[in-house]
C-alpha positions as CSV (number, residue, x, y, z in Angstrom):
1,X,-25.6,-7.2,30.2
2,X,-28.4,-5.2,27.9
3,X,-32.0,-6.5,27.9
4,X,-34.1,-4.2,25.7
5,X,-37.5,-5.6,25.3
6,X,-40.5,-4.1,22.9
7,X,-38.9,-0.4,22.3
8,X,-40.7,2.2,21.2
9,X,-40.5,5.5,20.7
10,X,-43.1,7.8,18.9
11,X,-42.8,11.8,18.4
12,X,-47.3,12.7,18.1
13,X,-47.8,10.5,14.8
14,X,-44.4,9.4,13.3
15,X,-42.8,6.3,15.2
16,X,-39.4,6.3,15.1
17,X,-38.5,3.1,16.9
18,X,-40.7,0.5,16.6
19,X,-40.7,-2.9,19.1
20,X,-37.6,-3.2,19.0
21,X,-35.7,-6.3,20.8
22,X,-32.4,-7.6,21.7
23,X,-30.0,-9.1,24.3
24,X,-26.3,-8.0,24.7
25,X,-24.2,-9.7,26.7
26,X,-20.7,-8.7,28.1
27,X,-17.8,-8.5,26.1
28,X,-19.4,-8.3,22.6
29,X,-18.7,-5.2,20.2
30,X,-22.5,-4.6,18.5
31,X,-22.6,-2.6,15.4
32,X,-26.3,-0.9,15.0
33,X,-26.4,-0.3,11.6
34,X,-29.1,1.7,9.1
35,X,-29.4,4.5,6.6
36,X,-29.7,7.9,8.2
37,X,-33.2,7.8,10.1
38,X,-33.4,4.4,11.1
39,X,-33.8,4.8,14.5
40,X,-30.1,4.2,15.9
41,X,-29.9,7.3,17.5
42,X,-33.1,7.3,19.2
43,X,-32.6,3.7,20.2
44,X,-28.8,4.9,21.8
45,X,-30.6,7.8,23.5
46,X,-33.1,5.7,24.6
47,X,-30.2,3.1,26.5
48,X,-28.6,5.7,28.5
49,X,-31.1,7.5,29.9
50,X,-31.2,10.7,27.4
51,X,-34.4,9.7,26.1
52,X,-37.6,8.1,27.6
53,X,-39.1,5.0,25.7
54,X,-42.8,5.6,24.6
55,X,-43.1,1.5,25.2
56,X,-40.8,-1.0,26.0
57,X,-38.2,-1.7,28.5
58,X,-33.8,-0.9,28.7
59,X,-32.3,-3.5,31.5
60,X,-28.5,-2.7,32.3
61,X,-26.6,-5.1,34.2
62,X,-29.7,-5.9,36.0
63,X,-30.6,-2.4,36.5
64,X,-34.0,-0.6,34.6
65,X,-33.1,2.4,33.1
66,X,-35.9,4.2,33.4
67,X,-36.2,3.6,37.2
68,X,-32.3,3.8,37.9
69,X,-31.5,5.8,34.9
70,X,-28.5,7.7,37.4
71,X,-26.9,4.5,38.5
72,X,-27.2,3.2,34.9
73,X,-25.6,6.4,33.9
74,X,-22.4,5.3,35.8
75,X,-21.9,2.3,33.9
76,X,-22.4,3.5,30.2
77,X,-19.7,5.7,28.7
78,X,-21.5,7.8,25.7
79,X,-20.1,9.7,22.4
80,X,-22.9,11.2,20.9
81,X,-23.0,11.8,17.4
82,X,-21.7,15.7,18.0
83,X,-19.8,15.2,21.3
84,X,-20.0,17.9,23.3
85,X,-16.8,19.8,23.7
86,X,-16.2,23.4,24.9
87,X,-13.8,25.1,22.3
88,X,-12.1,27.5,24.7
89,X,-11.2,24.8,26.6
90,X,-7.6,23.2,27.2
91,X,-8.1,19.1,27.1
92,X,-6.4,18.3,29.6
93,X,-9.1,20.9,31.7
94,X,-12.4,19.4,29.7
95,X,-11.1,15.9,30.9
96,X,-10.9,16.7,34.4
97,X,-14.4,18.4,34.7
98,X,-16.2,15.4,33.2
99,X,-14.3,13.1,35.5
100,X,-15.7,15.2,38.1
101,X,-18.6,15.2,37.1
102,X,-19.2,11.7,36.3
103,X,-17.5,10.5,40.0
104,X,-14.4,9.9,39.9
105,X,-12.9,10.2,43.1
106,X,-10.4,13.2,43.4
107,X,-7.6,11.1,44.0
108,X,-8.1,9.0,40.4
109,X,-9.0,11.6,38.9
110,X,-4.9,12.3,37.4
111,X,-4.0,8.9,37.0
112,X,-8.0,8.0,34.7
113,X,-7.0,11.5,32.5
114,X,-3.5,9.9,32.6
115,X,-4.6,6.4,30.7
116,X,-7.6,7.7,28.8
117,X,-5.1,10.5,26.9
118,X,-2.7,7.7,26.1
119,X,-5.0,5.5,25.3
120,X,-7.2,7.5,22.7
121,X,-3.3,9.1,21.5
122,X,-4.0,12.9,23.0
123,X,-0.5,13.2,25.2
124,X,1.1,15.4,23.3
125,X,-2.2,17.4,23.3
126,X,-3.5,17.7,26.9
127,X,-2.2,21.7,26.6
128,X,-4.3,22.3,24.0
129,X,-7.4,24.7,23.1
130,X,-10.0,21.9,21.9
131,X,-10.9,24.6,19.8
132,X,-7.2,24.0,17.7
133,X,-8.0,20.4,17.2
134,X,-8.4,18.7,14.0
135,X,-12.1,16.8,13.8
136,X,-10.4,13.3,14.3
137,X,-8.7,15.1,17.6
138,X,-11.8,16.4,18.2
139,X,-13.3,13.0,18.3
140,X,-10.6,11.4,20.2
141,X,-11.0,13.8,23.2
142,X,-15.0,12.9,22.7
143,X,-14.0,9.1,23.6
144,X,-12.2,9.8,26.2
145,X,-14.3,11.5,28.1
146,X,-16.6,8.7,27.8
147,X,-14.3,6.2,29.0
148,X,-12.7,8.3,32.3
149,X,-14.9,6.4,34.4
150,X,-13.8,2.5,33.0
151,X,-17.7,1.9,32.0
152,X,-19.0,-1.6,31.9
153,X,-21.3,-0.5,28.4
154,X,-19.3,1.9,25.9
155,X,-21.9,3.5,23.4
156,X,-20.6,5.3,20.4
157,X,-23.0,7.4,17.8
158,X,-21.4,7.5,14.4
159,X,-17.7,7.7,16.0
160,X,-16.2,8.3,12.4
161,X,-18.2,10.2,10.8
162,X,-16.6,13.1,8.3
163,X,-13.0,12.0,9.2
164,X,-10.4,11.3,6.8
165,X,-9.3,7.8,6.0
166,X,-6.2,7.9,8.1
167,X,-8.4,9.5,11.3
168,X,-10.8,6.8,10.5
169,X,-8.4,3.4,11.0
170,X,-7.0,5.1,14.4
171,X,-10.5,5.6,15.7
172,X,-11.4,2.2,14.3
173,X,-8.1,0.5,16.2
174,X,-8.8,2.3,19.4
175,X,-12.4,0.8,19.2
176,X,-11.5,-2.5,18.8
177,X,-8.6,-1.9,21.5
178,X,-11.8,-0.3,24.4
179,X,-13.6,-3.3,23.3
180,X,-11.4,-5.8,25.6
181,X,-12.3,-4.3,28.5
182,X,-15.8,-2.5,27.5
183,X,-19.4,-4.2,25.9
184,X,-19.4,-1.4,23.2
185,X,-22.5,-0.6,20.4
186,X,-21.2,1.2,18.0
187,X,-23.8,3.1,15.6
188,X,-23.0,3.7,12.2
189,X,-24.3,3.9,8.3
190,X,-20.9,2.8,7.0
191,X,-21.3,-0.7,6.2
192,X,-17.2,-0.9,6.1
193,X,-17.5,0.3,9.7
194,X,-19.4,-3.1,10.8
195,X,-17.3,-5.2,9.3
196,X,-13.9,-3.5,10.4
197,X,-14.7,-3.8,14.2
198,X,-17.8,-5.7,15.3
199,X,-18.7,-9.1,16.6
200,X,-22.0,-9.2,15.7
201,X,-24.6,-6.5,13.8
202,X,-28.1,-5.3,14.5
203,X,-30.1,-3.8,11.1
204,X,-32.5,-1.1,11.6
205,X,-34.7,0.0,8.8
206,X,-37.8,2.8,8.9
207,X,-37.2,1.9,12.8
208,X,-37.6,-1.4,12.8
209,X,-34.9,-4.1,14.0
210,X,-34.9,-6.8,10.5
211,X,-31.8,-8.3,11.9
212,X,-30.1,-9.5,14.6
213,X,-26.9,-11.7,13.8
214,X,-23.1,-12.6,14.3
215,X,-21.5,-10.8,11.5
216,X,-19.8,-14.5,10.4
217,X,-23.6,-15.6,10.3
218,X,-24.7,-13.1,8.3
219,X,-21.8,-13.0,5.8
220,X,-22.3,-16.8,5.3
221,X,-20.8,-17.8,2.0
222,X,-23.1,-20.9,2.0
223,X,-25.2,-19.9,-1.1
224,X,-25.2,-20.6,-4.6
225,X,-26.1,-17.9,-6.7
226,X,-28.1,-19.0,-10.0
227,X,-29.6,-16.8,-12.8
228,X,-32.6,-18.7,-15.3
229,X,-33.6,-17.5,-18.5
230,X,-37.3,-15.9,-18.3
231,X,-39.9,-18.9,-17.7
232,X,-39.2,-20.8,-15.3
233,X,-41.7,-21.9,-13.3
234,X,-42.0,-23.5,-9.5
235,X,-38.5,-22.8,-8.6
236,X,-38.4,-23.0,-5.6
237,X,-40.1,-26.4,-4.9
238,X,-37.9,-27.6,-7.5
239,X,-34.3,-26.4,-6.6
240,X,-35.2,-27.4,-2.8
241,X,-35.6,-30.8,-3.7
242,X,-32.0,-31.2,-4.7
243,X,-29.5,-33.0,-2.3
244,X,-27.9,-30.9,0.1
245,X,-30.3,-27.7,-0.4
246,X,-31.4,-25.9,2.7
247,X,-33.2,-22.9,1.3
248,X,-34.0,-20.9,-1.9
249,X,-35.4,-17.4,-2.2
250,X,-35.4,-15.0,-5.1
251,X,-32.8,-12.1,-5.6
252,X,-34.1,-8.8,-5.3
253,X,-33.4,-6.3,-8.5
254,X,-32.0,-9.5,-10.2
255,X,-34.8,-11.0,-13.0
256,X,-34.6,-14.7,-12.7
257,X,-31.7,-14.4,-9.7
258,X,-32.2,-17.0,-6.9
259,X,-30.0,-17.9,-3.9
260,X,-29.9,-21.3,-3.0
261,X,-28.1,-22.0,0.6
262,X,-27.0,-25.7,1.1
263,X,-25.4,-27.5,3.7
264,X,-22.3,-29.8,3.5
265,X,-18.7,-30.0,2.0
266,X,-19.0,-28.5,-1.0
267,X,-21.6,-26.8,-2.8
268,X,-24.5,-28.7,-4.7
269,X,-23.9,-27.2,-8.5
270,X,-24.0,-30.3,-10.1
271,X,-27.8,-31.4,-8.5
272,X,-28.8,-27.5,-9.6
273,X,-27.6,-28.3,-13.3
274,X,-29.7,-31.6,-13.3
275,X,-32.4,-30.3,-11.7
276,X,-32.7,-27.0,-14.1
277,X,-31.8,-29.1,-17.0
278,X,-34.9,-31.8,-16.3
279,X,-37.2,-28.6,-15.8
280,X,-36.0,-27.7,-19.3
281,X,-34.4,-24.4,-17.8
282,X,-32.0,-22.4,-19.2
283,X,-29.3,-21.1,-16.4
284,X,-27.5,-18.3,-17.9
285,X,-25.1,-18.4,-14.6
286,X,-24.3,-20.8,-11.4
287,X,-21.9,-19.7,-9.0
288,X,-21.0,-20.1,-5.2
289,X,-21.9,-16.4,-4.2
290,X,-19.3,-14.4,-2.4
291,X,-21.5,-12.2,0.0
292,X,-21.2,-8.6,1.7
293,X,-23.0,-6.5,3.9
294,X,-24.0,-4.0,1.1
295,X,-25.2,-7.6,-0.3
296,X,-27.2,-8.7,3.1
297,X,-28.2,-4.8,3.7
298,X,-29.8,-4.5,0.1
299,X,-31.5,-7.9,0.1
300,X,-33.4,-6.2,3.6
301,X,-34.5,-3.1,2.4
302,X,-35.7,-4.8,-0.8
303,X,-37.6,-7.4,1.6
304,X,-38.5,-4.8,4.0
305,X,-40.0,-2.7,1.2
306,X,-42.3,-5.4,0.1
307,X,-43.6,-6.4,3.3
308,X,-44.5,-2.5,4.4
309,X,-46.7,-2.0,1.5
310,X,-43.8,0.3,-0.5
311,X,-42.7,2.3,2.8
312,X,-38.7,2.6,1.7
């Protein structure tokens, strides 16, 4: 459905998207996730046609953006991250212009206001000055003008941010809701945000893409979490060697913290304890780890930070 290959984007000498990568097919709901800066933005620009890559190439549903960016246009639905609405405006006359202006034929054009006000809960405020509306209002009349035209590709830039917890579950719902009939990426800082709606979550840090995963990949509880007492030596080597143990890397910000990721029916604790206790270890704590995004998120800045040469 989305083929983006190598994307770049530099402004004279600051890159802010650098090679980035990816397939999305049809269907899934993508969270791009990443402090503020990352990249996200540029990278949504970038897909529909706001923004030219410096390097790199956007294919959607089989079409180039940069070479068909108006016919791509037709098939993406966008909320940018300040959608733009025109205060003195009733909604029910900002809906019809952008159906106009995105195609709709005349004839549809009642009936696609019709199910995108009901659908993003505005009936009982199609009469209204956008100007009245509260910012989670405001935001629901932003998705529905993105979604007039049934696009194939939703793309949504921070969709909740600075609402209220109530404003931010009924955005959330409807999200999840467009996502049956819509591929949607869905940009965001929130960590909770990820988790509440998506299928699968691409990291961005400094501009580069450091992950690409199924969120239940990514939140795989299949690690033992196991803190040592200062001198221990040749970890790794050692703890790997244990039955059952795929993996062991150390825990950033965590002095003698490793995670151990095994493979089986039940976790390998006991083959840990001997192995430690032959080393002449002392394990101050063993425990199957319970993981998180925040968890997953921190481990990749701490990773990314040592790889760039301190660059947070």
């Amino acid at each position: 459905m989305i083929s983006i290959q190598n994307l770049t984007r530099r402004y004279d000498t600051t890159v802010a998207v650098s090679g980035v990568s990816t397939e999305i097919q049809r269907g899934e709901i993508v969270g791009l996730l990443g402090h503020n800066g990352a990249g996200k933005t540029t990278v949504m620009k970038i897909v529909t046609g706001y923004l030219e890559a410096t390097e790199g190439t956007v294919v959607v549903d089989g079409l180039d953006v940069e070479t068909h960016r108006t016919e791509v246009q037709r098939r993406i639905g966008y909320l940018p991250e300040n959608a733009p609405l025109y205060d003195e405006m009733l909604v029910q006359e900002y809906l019809v212009m952008m159906a106009e202006l995105r195609g709709v034929p005349g004839a549809e054009i009642g009936r696609r206001v019709a199910e995108a006000v009901v659908a993003t809960g505005l009936a009982d405020r199609v009469l209204a000055p956008i100007g009245t509306l509260s910012k989670g209002l405001r935001q629901r009349v932003g998705i529905a003008q993105a979604i007039l035209h049934h696009p194939d590709v939703l793309v949504l830039d921070e969709p909740t941010n600075g609402l209220d917890p109530m404003q931010i579950q009924t955005i959330r719902e409807l999200i999840r809701e467009l996502g049956k009939r819509s591929t949607i990426i869905l940009s965001t800082h929130i960590l909770q945000e990820i988790e509440a709606v998506c299928d699968r979550v691409l990291i961005m840090i400094n501009g580069h893409l450091v992950t690409d995963a199924r969120l239940s990949d990514l939140l795989d509880t299949k690690r033992v979490r196991l803190e040592l007492a200062p001198g221990a030596t040749d970890v790794a080597r050692t703890l790997g060697a244990v039955d059952g143990v795929t993996d062991v890397v150390s825990l950033p910000g965590v002095d003698g913290g490793y995670g151990v990721r095994w493979h089986g029916d039940a976790p390998p604790v006991p083959g840990l304890i001997a192995a430690a206790t032959k080393a002449g270890w002392t394990i101050r704590s063993v425990a199957p780890e319970h993981r998180t995004l925040e968890t997953v998120f921190k481990e990749l800045q701490a990773d990314h930070l040592a790889r760039h040469g301190g660059v947070a």
